[in-house]
C-alpha positions in Angstrom: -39.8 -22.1 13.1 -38.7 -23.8 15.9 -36.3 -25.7 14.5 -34.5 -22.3 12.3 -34.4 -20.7 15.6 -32.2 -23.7 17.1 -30.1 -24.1 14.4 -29.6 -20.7 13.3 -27.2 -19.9 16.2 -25.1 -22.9 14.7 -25.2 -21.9 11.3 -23.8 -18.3 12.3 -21.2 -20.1 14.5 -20.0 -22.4 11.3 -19.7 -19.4 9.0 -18.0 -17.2 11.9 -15.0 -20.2 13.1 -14.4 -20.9 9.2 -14.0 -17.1 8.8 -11.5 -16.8 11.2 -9.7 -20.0 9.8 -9.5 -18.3 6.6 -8.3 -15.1 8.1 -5.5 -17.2 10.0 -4.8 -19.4 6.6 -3.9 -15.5 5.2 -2.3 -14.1 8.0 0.5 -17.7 8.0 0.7 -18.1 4.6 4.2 -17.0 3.0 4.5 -13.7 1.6 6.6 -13.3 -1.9 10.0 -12.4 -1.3 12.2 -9.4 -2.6 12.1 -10.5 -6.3 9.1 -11.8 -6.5 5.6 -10.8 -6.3 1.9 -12.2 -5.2 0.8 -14.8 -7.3 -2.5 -12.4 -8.0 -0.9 -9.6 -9.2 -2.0 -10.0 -13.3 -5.8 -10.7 -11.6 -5.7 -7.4 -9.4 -4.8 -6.0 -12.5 -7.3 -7.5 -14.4 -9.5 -5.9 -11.4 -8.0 -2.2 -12.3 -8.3 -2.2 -15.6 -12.3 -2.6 -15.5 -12.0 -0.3 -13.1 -11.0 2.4 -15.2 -12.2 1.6 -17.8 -15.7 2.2 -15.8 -14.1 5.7 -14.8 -12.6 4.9 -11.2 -9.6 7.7 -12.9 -12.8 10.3 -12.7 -14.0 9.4 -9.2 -10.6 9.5 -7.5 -10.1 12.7 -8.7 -13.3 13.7 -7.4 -11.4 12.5 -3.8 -8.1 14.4 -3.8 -6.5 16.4 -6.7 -4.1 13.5 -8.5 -6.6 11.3 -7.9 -6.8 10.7 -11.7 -2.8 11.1 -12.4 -2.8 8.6 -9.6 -5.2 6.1 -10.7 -3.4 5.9 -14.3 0.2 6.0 -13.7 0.1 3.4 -11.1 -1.6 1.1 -12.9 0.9 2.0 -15.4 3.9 1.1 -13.0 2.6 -1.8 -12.0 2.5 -4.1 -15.5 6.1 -2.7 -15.7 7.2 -4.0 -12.3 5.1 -7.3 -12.8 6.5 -7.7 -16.4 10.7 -7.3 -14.7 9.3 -10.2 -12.6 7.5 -12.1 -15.2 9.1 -11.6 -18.1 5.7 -13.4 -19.8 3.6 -10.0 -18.7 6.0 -8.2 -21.2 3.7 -8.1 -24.4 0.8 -7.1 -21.8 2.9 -4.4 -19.7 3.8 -2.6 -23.1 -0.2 -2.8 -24.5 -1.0 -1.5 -21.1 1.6 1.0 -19.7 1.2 2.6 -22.7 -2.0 3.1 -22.9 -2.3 4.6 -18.9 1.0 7.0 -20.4 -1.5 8.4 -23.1 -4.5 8.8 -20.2 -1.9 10.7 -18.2 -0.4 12.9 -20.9 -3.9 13.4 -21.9 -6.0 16.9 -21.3 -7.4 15.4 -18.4 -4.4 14.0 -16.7 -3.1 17.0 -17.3 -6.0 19.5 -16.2 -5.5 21.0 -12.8 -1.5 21.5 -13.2 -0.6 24.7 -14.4 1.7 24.7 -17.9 3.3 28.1 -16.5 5.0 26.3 -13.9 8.9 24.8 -14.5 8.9 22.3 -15.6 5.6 22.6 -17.4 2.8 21.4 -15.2 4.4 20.8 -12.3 6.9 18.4 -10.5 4.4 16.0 -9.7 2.7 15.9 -13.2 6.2 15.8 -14.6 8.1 13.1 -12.4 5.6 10.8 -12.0 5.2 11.0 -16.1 8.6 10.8 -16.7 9.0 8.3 -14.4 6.3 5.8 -15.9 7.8 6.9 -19.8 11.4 5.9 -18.9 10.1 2.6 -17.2 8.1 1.5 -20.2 11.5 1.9 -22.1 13.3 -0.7 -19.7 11.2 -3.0 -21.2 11.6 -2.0 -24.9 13.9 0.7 -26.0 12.9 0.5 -30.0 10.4 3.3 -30.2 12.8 6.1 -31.3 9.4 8.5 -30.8 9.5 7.5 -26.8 13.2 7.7 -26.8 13.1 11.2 -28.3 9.9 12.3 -25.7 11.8 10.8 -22.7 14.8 12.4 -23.3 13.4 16.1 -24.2 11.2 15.5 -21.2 14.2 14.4 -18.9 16.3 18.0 -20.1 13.4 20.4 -19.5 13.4 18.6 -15.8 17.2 19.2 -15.2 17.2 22.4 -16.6 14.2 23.0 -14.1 16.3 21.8 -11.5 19.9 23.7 -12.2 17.8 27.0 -12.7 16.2 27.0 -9.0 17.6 28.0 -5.8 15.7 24.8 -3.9 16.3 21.2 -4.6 12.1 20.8 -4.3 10.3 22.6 -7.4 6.7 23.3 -7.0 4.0 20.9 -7.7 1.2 23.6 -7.6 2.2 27.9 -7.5 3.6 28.6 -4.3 3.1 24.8 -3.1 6.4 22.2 -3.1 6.4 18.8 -1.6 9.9 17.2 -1.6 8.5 13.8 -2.2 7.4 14.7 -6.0 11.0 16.1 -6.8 11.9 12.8 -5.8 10.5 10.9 -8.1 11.5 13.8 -10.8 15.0 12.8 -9.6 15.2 9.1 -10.1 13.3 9.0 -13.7 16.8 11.3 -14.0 19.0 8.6 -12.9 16.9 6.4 -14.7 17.1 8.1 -17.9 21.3 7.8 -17.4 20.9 4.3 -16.3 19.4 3.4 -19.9 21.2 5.7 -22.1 24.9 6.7 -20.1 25.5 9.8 -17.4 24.1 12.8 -18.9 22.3 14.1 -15.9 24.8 13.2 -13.4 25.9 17.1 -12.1 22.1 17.9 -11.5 21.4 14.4 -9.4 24.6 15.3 -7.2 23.9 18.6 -6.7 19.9 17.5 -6.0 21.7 15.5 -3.1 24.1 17.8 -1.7 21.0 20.4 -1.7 18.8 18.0 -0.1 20.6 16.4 3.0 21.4 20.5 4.1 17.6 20.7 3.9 16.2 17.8 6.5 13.6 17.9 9.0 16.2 18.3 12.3 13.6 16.7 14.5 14.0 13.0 12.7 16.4 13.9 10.2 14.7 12.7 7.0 13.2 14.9 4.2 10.4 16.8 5.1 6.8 16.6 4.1 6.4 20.3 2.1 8.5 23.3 2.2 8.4 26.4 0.9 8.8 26.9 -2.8 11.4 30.0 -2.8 14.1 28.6 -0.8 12.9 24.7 0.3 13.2 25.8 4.0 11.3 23.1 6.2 7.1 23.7 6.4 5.8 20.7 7.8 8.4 18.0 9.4 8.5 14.4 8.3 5.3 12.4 8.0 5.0 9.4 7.0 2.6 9.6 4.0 5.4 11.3 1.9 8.1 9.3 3.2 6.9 6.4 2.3 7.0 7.3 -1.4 10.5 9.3 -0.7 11.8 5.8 0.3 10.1 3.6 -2.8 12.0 6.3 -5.1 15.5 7.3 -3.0 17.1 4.0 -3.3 16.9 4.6 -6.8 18.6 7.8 -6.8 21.2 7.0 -4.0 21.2 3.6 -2.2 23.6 4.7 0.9 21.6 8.1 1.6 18.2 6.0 0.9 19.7 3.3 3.5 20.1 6.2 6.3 17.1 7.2 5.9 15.1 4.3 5.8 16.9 3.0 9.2 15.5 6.6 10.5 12.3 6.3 8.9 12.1 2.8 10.3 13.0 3.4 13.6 10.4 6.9 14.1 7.7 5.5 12.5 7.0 1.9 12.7 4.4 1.2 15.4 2.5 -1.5 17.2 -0.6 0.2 19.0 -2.1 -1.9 21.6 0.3 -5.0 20.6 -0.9 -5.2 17.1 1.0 -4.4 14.2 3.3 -3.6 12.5 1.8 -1.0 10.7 2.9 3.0 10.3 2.1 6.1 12.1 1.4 9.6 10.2 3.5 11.2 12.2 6.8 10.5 14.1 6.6 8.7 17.7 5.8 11.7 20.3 3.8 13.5 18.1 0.2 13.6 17.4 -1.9 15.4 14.3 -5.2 14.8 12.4 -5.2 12.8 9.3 -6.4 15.1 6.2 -6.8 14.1 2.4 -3.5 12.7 1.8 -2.9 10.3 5.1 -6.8 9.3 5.1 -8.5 9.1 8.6 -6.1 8.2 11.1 -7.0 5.7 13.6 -4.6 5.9 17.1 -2.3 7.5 14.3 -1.7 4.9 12.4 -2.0 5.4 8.0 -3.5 3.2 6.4 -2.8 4.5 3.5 1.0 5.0 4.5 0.8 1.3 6.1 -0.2 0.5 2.5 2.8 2.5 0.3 5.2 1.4 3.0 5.1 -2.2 1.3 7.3 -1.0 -1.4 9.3 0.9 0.3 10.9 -2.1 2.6 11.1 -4.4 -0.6 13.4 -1.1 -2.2 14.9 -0.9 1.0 15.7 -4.8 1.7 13.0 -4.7 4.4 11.7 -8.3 3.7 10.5 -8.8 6.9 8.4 -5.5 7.3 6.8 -6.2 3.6 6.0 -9.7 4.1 4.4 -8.3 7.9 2.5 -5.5 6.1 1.7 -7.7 3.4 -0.1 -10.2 5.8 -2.5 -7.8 7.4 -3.5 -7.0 4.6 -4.4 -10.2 3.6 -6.5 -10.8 6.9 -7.6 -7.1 7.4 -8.0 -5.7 3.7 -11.1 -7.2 3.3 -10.1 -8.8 -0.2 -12.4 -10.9 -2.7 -10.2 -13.1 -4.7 -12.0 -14.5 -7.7 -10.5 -16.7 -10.4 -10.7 -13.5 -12.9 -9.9 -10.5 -10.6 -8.7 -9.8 -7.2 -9.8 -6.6 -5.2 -9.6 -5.4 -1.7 -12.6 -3.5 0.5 -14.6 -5.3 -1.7 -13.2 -3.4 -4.6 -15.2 0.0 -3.6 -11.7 2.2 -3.6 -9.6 1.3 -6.6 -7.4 4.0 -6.3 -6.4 1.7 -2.9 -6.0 -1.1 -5.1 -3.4 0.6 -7.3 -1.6 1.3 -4.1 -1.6 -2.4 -3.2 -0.7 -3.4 -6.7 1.9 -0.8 -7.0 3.6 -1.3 -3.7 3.0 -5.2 -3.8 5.5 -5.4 -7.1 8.0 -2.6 -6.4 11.6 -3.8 -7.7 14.2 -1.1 -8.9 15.1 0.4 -11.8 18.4 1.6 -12.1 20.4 0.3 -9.0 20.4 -3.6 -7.6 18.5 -4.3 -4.5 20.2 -3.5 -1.3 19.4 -6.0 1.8 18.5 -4.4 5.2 19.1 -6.9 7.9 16.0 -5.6 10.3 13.4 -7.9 12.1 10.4 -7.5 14.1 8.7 -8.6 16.9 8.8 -12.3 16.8 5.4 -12.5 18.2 3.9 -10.2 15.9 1.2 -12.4 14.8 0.5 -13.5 18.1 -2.1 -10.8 19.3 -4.0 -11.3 15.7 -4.0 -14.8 16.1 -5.6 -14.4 19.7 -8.5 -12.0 18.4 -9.3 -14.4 15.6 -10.0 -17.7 18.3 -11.8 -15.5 20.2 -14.2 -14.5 17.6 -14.2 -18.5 16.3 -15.4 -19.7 19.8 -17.7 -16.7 20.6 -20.4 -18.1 18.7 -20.1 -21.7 20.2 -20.1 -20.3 23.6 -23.1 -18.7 23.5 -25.0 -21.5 21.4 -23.9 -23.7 24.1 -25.1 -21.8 26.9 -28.3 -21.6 25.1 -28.9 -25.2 25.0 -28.7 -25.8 28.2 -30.5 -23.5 29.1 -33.1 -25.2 26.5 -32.4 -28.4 28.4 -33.0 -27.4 31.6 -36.0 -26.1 31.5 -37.4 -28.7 29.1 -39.5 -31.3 30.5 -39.1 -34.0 28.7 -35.2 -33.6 28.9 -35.6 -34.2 32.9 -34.3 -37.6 34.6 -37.0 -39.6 36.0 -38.3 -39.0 39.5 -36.8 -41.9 42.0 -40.3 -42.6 42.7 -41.1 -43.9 39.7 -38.1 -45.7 39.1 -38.1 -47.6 42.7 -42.3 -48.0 41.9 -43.5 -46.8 45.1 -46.9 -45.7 45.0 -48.2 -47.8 42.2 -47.6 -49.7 39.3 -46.4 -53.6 39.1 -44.7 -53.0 42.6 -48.3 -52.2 43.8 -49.7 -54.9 42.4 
């Protein structure tokens, strides 16, 4: 027993400093760039589609109410943005994509949207579908069936759109989020991207609309408005905007670039030194995190942090993805097997689809722009700090505790000078 207890400290120490070796190994190592993605993208895949197939699509609906839409389109999304990359994902993105379209066309996808509503169930229901239905046809345009549903689907839409008074339709009765007539918007220009301007009139006036209807305390879209007229509710925050910037650049890349720099500049934070990561709401202001942002901590998204990954690779942002990108290798707690990849030990896969989401963003229907923004050059630094600190804590104190142990051991003492110059005894005595 004696022995565990002296070598336990030591064993805790070992696992600590290699730990925090790992966690420095991921915070260094190079992040993909702008048209590429992480090399673990077809294993965190792998990761979501067990996932749902065990019903993570159920639970995250038991979380917030697109929780299910949420968990299935995104996965969806993903295999098509990893298959533009990796042109060898392309058999698997069609199997795949396909099959999340049918979970999210399905009774259940479609079960807490109302069908009274224009377009039918909802803007959200009916952008982020159409969205995921015209980006399954980048890949393979031969199904005349999806063709046909695409473009009916894409018509009801505009004609949703030219019949209202407000550029942002509701999502819910008498609830409308600009963010999720946004991404109604670009599976528009996407649908005229792959089959020539049809929808053009609507888009620009969607646009024109739009910029008369910003937040005038950041200038950038606002989070909801009111369904009548699409006067401002709630100013910007960042858990919509990071999704309005993943989508505008495919709709308009200058407007998109203006707002981005905005979005950029209000948002991004470094609380105590550390960072980058994103604040819910704009520098000055303060507010309590609710189901969309998560739980806020010194108001910084986590959530929002996450999204905002796809954002800067739409936006050009190279340097803020491959910064988020990097904290999240160190601080999203992520197991990486051979067969699967998952982060927080896998126990929120609706998170994961985030990550996977985010991690492989690449547009559709316009080329990529480049946004010649930096950061702190020291970002790392204060990381890098916390993590030697934590490696030599352990040592420090196992140190200290044996010498203590060798102080007050006996047998660990020198030898009296009496008994080493013989006085008072021994062969000198004799």
């Amino acid at each position: 027993m004696g022995r565990i207890r002296r070598w336990a400290p030591r064993a805790v120490g070992i696992v600590v400093t290699v730990a925090c070796l790992i966690g420095a190994t991921r915070l260094l190592w190079p992040q993909p760039g702008l048209d590429e993605q992480p090399g673990s993208t077809a294993r965190q895949l792998a990761f979501l589609r067990d996932a749902l197939d065990e019903g993570s699509d159920t639970a995250a609906q038991q979380l917030f109410p697109e929780g299910y839409v949420f968990s299935n389109v995104l996965y969806g999304l993903a295999w098509v943005q990893a298959a533009h990359t990796d042109p060898g994902l392309r058999a698997d993105a069609l199997r795949e994509s396909r099959w999340a379209l049918a979970r999210v066309e399905s009774d259940e996808g479609r079960a807490i949207f109302s069908p009274r509503l224009q377009p039918a169930y909802g803007v959200f229901w009916a952008g982020w579908t159409n969205w995921l239905r015209g980006a399954i046809l980048t890949l393979d345009r031969s199904d005349t069936a999806a063709v046909q549903q695409f473009s009916t689907h894409s018509t009801e839409l505009a004609q949703a759109f030219a019949a209202a008074d407000t550029p942002f339709l509701q999502a819910y009765r008498g609830q409308a989020w600009p963010v999720d007539s946004t991404v109604a918007m670009a599976s528009l220009r996407l649908h005229d991207k792959l089959f020539g301007a049809r929808y053009t009139a609507v888009t620009d006036r969607w646009l024109e609309q739009a910029e008369t209807r910003l937040d005038p305390a950041t200038g950038l879209l606002p989070h909801q408005v009111s369904p009548t007229d699409g006067s401002m509710l709630t100013g910007a925050r960042a858990t919509s905007q990071t999704v309005i910037l993943r989508f505008l650049p495919e709709i308009d890349p200058a407007f998109a670039t203006s707002q981005y720099t905005r979005y950029r500049d209000q948002f991004l934070a470094y609380p105590g030194g550390f960072g980058p990561v994103v604040r819910e709401y704009p520098k000055g202001v303060d507010g309590s995190g609710d189901v969309d942002s998560g739980p806020l901590v010194a108001g910084i998204s986590l959530s929002a942090t996450v999204v905002a990954v796809g954002a800067a690779r739409m936006n050009g942002d190279r340097a803020l993805a491959a910064a988020i990108g990097a904290e999240g290798e160190l601080i999203g707690l992520p197991v990486d097997l051979p067969w699967s990849k998952r982060y927080a030990f896998g126990l929120l896969p609706i998170g994961d689809a985030f990550v996977v989401w985010s991690s492989t963003a690449r547009p559709l229907t316009e080329p990529p722009t480049t946004l010649g923004r930096e950061l702190r050059w020291w970002w790392r630094l204060p990381w890098l700090s916390v993590l030697i600190l934590i490696a030599i804590a352990p040592w420090v104190w196992t140190l200290r505790r044996v010498g203590l142990a060798r102080a007050t051991d006996p047998a660990s003492s020198p030898p009296s000078p009496a008994l080493v110059s013989g006085e008072g005894g021994g062969r000198a005595a004799s």
